[in-house]
C-alpha positions in Angstrom: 0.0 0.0 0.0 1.3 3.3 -0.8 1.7 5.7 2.1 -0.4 8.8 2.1 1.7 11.4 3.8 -0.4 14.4 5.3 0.2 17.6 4.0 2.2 20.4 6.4 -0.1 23.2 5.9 -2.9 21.3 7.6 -0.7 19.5 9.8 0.8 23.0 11.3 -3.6 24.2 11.0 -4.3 21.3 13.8 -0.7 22.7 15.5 1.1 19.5 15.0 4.9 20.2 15.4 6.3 20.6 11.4 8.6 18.0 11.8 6.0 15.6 13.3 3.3 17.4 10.1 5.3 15.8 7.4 5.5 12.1 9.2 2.7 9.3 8.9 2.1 6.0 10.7 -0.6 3.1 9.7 -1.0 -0.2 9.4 -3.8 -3.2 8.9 -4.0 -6.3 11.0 -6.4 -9.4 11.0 -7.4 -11.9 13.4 -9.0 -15.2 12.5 -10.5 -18.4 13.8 -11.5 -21.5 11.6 -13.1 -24.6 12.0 -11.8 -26.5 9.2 -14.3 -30.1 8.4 -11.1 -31.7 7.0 -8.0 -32.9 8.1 -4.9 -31.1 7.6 -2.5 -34.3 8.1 0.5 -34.1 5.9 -0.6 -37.1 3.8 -4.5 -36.7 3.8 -4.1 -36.6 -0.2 -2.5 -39.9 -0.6 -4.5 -41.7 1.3 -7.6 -39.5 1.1 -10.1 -43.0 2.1 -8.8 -42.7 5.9 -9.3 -38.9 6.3 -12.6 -39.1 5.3 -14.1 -38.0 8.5 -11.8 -35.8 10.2 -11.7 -32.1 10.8 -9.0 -29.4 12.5 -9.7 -25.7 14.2 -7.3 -22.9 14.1 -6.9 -19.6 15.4 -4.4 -17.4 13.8 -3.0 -13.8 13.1 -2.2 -13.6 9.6 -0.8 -10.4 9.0 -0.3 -7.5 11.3 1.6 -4.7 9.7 3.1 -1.4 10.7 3.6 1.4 8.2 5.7 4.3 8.5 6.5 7.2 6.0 7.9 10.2 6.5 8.0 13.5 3.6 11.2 15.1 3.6 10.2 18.3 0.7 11.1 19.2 -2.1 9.6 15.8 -3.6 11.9 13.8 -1.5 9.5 10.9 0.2 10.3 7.8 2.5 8.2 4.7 3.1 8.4 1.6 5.5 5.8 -1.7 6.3 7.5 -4.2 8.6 4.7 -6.8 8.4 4.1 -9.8 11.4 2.7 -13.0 9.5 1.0 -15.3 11.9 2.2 -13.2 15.1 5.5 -13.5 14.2 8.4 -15.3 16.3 9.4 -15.9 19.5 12.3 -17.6 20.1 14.7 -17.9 23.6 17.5 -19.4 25.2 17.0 -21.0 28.7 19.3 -22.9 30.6 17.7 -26.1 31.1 18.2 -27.6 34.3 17.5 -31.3 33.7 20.1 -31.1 31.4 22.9 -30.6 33.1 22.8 -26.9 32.9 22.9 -26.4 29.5 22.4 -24.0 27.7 19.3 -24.7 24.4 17.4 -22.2 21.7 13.9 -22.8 21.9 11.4 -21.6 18.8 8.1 -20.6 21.0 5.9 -19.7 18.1 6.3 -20.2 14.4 5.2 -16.7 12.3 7.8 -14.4 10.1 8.7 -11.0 10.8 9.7 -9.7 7.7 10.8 -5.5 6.1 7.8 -5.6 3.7 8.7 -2.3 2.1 11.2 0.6 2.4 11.8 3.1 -0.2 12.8 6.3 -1.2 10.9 8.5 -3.6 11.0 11.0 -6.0 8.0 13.1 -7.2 8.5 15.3 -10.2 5.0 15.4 -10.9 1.6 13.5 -10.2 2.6 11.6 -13.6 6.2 10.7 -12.6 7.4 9.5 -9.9 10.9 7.7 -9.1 10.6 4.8 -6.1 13.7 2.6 -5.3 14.3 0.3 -2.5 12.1 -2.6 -1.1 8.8 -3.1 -2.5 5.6 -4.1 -3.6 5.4 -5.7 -7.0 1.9 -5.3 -8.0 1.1 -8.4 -10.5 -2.1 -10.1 -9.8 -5.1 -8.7 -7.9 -4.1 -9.0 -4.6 -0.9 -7.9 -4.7 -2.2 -4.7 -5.7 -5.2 -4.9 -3.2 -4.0 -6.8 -0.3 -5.3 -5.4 2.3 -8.0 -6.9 4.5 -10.4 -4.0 3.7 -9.9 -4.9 0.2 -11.2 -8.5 -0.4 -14.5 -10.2 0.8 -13.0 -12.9 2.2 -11.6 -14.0 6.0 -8.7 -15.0 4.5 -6.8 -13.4 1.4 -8.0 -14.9 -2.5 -6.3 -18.6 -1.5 -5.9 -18.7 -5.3 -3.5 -16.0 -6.5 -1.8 -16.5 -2.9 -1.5 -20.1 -4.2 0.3 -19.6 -7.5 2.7 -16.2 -7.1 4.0 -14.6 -4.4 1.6 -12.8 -2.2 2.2 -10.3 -0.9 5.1 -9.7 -3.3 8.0 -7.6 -2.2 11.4 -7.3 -3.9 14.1 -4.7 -4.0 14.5 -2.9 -7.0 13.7 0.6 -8.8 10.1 1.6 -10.2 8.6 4.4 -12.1 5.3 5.1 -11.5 2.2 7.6 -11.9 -1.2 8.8 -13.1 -2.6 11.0 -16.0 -5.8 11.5 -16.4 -8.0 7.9 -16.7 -4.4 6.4 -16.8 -2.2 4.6 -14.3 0.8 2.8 -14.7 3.6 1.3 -12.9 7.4 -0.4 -14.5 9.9 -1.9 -12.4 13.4 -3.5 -12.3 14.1 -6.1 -9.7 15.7 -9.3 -9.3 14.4 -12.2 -11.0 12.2 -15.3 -8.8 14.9 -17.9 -7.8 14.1 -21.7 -9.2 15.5 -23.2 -6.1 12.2 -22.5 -4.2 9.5 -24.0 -6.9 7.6 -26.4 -5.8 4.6 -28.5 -6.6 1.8 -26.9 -4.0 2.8 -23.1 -4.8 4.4 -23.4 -7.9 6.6 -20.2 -7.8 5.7 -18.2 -4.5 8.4 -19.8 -2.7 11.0 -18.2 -5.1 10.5 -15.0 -4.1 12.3 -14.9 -0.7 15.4 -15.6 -0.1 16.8 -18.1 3.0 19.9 -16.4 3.2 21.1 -12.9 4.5 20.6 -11.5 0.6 18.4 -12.0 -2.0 20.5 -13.5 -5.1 20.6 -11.2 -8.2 22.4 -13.0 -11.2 19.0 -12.1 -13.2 17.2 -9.3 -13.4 13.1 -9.7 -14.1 10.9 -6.6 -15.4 7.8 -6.2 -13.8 4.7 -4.1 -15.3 1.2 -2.5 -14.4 -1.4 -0.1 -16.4 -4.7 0.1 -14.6 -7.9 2.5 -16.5 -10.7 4.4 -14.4 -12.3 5.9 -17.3 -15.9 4.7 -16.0 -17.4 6.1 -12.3 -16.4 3.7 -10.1 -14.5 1.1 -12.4 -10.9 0.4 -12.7 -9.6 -2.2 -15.0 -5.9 -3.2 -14.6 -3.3 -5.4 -16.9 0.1 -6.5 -15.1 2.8 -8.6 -16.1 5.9 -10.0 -15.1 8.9 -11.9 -17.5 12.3 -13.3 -16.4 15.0 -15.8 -15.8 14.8 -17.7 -12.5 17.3 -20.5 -13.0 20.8 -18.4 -12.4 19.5 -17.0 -9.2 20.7 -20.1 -7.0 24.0 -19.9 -4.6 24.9 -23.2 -6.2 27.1 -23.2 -9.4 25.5 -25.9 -11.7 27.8 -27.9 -14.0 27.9 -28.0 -17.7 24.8 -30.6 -17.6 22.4 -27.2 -17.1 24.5 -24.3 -18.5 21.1 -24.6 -21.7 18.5 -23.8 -18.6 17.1 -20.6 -18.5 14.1 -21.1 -16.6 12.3 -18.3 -18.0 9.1 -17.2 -16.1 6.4 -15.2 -17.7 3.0 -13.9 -15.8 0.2 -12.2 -17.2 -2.8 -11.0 -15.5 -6.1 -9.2 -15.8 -8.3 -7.9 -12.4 -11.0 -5.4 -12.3 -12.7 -3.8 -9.3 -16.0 -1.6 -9.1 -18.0 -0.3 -6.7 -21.5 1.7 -7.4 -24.8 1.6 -6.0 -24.1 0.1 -3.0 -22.6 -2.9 -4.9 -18.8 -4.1 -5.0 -17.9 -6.6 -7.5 -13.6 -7.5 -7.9 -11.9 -9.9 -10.3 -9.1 -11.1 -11.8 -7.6 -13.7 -13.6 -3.4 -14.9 -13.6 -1.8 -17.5 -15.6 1.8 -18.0 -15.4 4.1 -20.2 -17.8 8.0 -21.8 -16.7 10.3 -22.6 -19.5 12.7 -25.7 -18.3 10.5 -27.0 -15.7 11.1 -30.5 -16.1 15.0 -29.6 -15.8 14.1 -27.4 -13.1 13.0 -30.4 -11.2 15.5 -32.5 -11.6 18.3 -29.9 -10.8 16.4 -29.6 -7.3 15.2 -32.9 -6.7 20.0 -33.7 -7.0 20.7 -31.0 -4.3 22.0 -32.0 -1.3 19.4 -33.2 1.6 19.8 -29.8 4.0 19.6 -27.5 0.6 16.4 -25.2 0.9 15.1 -26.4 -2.2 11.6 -27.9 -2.2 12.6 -30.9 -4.7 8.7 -31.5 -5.9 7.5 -31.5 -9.5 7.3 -28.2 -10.8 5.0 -27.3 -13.3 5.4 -25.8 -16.6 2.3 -23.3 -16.2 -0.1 -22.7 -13.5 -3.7 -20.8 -13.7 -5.6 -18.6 -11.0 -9.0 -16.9 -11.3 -11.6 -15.7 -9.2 -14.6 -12.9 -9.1 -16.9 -11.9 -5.6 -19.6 -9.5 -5.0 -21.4 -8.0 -2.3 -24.1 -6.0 -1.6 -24.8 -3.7 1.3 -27.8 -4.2 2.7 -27.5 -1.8 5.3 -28.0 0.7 2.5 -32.0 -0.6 2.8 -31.9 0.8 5.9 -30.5 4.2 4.8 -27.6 3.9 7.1 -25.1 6.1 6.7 -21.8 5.2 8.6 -22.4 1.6 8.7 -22.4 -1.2 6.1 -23.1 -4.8 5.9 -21.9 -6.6 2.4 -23.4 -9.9 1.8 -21.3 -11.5 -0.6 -20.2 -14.8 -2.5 -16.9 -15.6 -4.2 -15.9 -18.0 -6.6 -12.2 -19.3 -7.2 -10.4 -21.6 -9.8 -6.9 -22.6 -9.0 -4.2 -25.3 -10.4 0.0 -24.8 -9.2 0.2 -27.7 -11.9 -2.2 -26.8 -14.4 0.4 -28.3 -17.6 3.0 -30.7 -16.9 6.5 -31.1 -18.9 7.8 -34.2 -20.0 7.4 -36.8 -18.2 6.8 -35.6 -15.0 3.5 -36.8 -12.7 0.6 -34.5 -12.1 -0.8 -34.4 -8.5 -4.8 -33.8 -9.3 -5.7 -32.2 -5.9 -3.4 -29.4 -6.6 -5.9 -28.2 -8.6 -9.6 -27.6 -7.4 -12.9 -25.0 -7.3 -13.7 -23.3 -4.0 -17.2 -21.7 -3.0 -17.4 -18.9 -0.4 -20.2 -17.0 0.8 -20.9 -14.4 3.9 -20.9 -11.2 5.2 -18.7 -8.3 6.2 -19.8 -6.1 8.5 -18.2 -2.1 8.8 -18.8 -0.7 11.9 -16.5 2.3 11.0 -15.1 2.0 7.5 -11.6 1.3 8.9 -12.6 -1.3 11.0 -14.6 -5.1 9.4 -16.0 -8.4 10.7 -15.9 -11.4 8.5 -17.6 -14.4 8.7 -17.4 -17.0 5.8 -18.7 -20.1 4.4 -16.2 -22.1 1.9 -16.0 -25.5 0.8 -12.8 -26.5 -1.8 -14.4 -28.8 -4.2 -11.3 -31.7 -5.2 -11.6 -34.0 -7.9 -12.0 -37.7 -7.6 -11.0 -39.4 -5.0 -10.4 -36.8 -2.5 -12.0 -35.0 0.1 -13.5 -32.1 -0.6 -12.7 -29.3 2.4 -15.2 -27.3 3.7 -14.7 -24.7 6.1 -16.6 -22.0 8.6 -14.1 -18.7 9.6 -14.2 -15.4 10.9 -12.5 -12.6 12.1 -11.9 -8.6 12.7 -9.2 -6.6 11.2 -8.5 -3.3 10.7 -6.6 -1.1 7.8 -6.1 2.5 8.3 -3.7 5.8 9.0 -3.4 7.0 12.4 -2.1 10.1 11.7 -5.7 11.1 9.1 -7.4 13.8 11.2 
C-alpha cells in the first residue's frame, strides 16, 4: 500500500509540530479463527479413504503490519511496512536444568517477521514518480489490493496466494504515476529464484530468499497499467517476464549451462464499486520454461539445501470474481455497512506438466465462499465466511466455517 503522507499546511492548521506534520504512521492487521471439516494431516491426499471424516480448528494472526513514511520536501519521500505473519516469532535461550545446565534455543511460536517495504521517492509530478528500494510488486489482484479491507473474504484470494508470491516484495527501482484515466507502474528487480519452486505453490516460494541476501544473477521486469475511465470502475493489466534458474548460490555444471528457466505472468483484475454494490476480479496465468529440468536440478541438491525438490509445473492458472451488496443501504444507514457477498475461485499450481513428470490432481480444485462483512466504521470489518474447496476424484472435498476482525487505516488522518 502506498503511504499517504499528510500535508504540512494542515498538519501546522491542527498545530502539529512541522517535523511531526510531514510524518505518517498506519497499518492493517487481522485476526481469525476457523473450523476446518477436514484434516490437515501431511498425507491426507495420498491416502484420502482414511481422512474421510476428520476435521481441525485454528486460530491465527495472519498479517499484522506497521507502516511508517515520512516527507522530507522538495519531492523527496520515505516509506516503510514491517509486516508480522501469523504473530511472528518468539524464540529464547533457557538454561535447562534437567540437562545438566545447558544452555538450548527454543522456537516458541512459528510466524515471520519480515521488512515488507522501504523506499525512497521522488516526485516530479503526479505523472512521474521515481521509487527505489524494497517493494511491492503489484502483479495479480491481490498484490495490488492486499489489504483486508480490500477483499471479501476471511482470508486473502487462496488462489493467486497459491500460484505467485503474495504479498510480493522485492528490492528494485520503479517508475510510476497517473494522468488523467491512466495509471501505470514499470519496475526492475531481481528475478524469482528456481531453487524455491515447488509442486503446491508453484513459484511463490522463489520469491524470498533463506539467506542474509536476496540473489541477483537475473534481473526480471515487472509491469502494471490500470484504466478508471468509467465512475467507479478500474480495469488493470500487469505482467511479469524473467529468468529464474541463475538466481541459485549453487554453481550448476555443464549438464544445465542450456536452462534458462524463463518465467512469464500475465494477469487481468477489475474492481467496481457503485450503487451500494462491489464486484472484484481477476484472472493470472503464469508459464515456466525448463521445468522439467528445473525439477531435476532440485530434486540432486543436497538433503539440507532449501530447495523444495517436488514437480514443478510448466504453467499454473488462477481466477476468481466476488460480489457484495450492502444491505444496510435498505436501511438508509449512513456510517455503517453490511456486504453480503459470494466468491468463486479456480486454481491449479500444476495446471500443464513437462515431460514426463506426474501431475498431482488435488493441486488443482474449485472453491465456494459465501458471507458477510460487517463495517462498523469503514476502517474497522468483521468477516464471517462459508467455503468449501471442491477436489476431484477421489479426495475429500474441504469445507470450512471462519471469521474474524481486522483493521486497515492511517493514524495520523485527522
Amino acid at each position: 500500500m502506498t503511504l499517504r503522507l499528510k500535508t504540512l499546511g494542515t498538519a501546522l492548521a491542527l498545530g502539529v509540530p512541522a517535523a511531526l506534520a510531514q510524518f505518517s504512521i498506519g497499518g492493517y492487521g487481522e485476526a481469525v479463527y476457523s473450523y476446518n471439516f477436514y484434516s490437515d494431516a501431511w498425507n491426507r491426499y495420498k491416502n484420502p479413504a482414511n481422512f474421510e471424516r476428520s476435521h481441525h480448528s485454528r486460530v491465527d494472526l495472519p498479517h499484522v503490519v506497521i507502516y511508517m513514511g515520512y516527507d522530507f520536501g522538495h519531492g523527496w519521500s520515505m516509506g516503510t511496512e514491517i509486516e508480522f505473519e501469523h504473530g511472528g516469532i518468539e524464540a529464547a535461550v533457557e538454561m535447562e536444568d534437567d540437562e545438566g545446565g545447558e544452555y538450548e534455543s527454543e522456537t516458541e511460536r512459528g510466524g515471520e517477521v519480515a521488512l515488507e517495504q522501504f523506499w525512497i521517492q521522488k516526485s516530479f509530478s503526479r505523472a512521474f514518480n521515481i521509487r527505489a528500494g524494497h517493494i511491492v510488486v503489484p502483479v495479480g489482484p491481490t498484490n495490488s489490493a492486499h489489504m483486508p479491507t480490500q477483499f471479501f473474504g476471511v482470508y486473502r484470494p487462496v488462489g493467486d496466494a497459491t500460484i505467485i508470491p503474495c504479498t510480493w516484495h522485492e528490492t528494485g527501482i520503479s517508475i510510476h504515476g497517473r494522468a488523467g484515466d491512466w495509471g501505470y507502474e514499470a519496475m526492475l528487480v531481481p528475478g524469482l529464484d528456481s531453487d524455491r519452486f515447488g509442486r503446491d505453490n508453484w513459484v511463490a516460494g522463489g520469491s524470498g530468499s533463506p539467506y542474509e541476501f536476496k540473489i541477483a544473477n537475473a534481473l526480471a521486469g515487472a509491469a502494471r497499467v490500470d484504466w478508471f475511465g468509467v465512475r467507479g470502475l478500474r480495469i488493470g493489466v500487469s505482467g511479469y517476464v524473467g529468468n529464474t534458474f541463475s538466481n541459485t548460490l549453487s554453481q550448476p555444471s555443464d549438464r544445465w549451462k542450456d536452462v534458462k528457466g524463463t518465467l512469464a505472468i500475465g494477469s487481468l483484475d477489475f474492481n467496481y464499486s457503485g450503487h451500494n454494490a462491489i464486484v472484484r476480479g481477476g484472472f493470472i496465468y503464469g508459464h515456466l520454461s525448463d521445468a522439467d529440468r528445473i525439477t531435476a536440478y532440485n530434486k540432486s541438491m543436497r538433503n539440507d539445501s532449501p530447495a523444495k525438490k517436488t514437480n514443478v509445473a510448466s504453467s499454473a492458472v488462477s481466477a476468481g470474481i466476488e460480489a457484495g451488496y450492502n444491505i444496510l443501504s435498505l436501511l438508509k444507514a449512513e456510517t455503517q455497512r453490511l456486504y453480503v457477498f459470494g466468491r468463486y475461485d479456480y486454481y491449479d499450481s500444476m495446471n500443464t506438466m513437462a515431460g514426463d513428470l506426474l501431475k498431482y490432481d488435488w493441486c488443482g480444485r474449485h472453491r465456494i465462499a459465501a458471507g458477510i462483512n460487517y463495517f462498523p466504521i469503514r476502517d474497522i470489518v468483521v468477516k464471517g465466511e462459508y467455503a468449501i474447496g471442491l477436489m476431484r476424484h477421489p479426495y475429500n472435498n474441504e469445507p470450512a466455517v471462519s471469521i474474524g476482525i481486522a483493521y486497515s487505516g492511517f493514524f495520523t488522518r485527522k
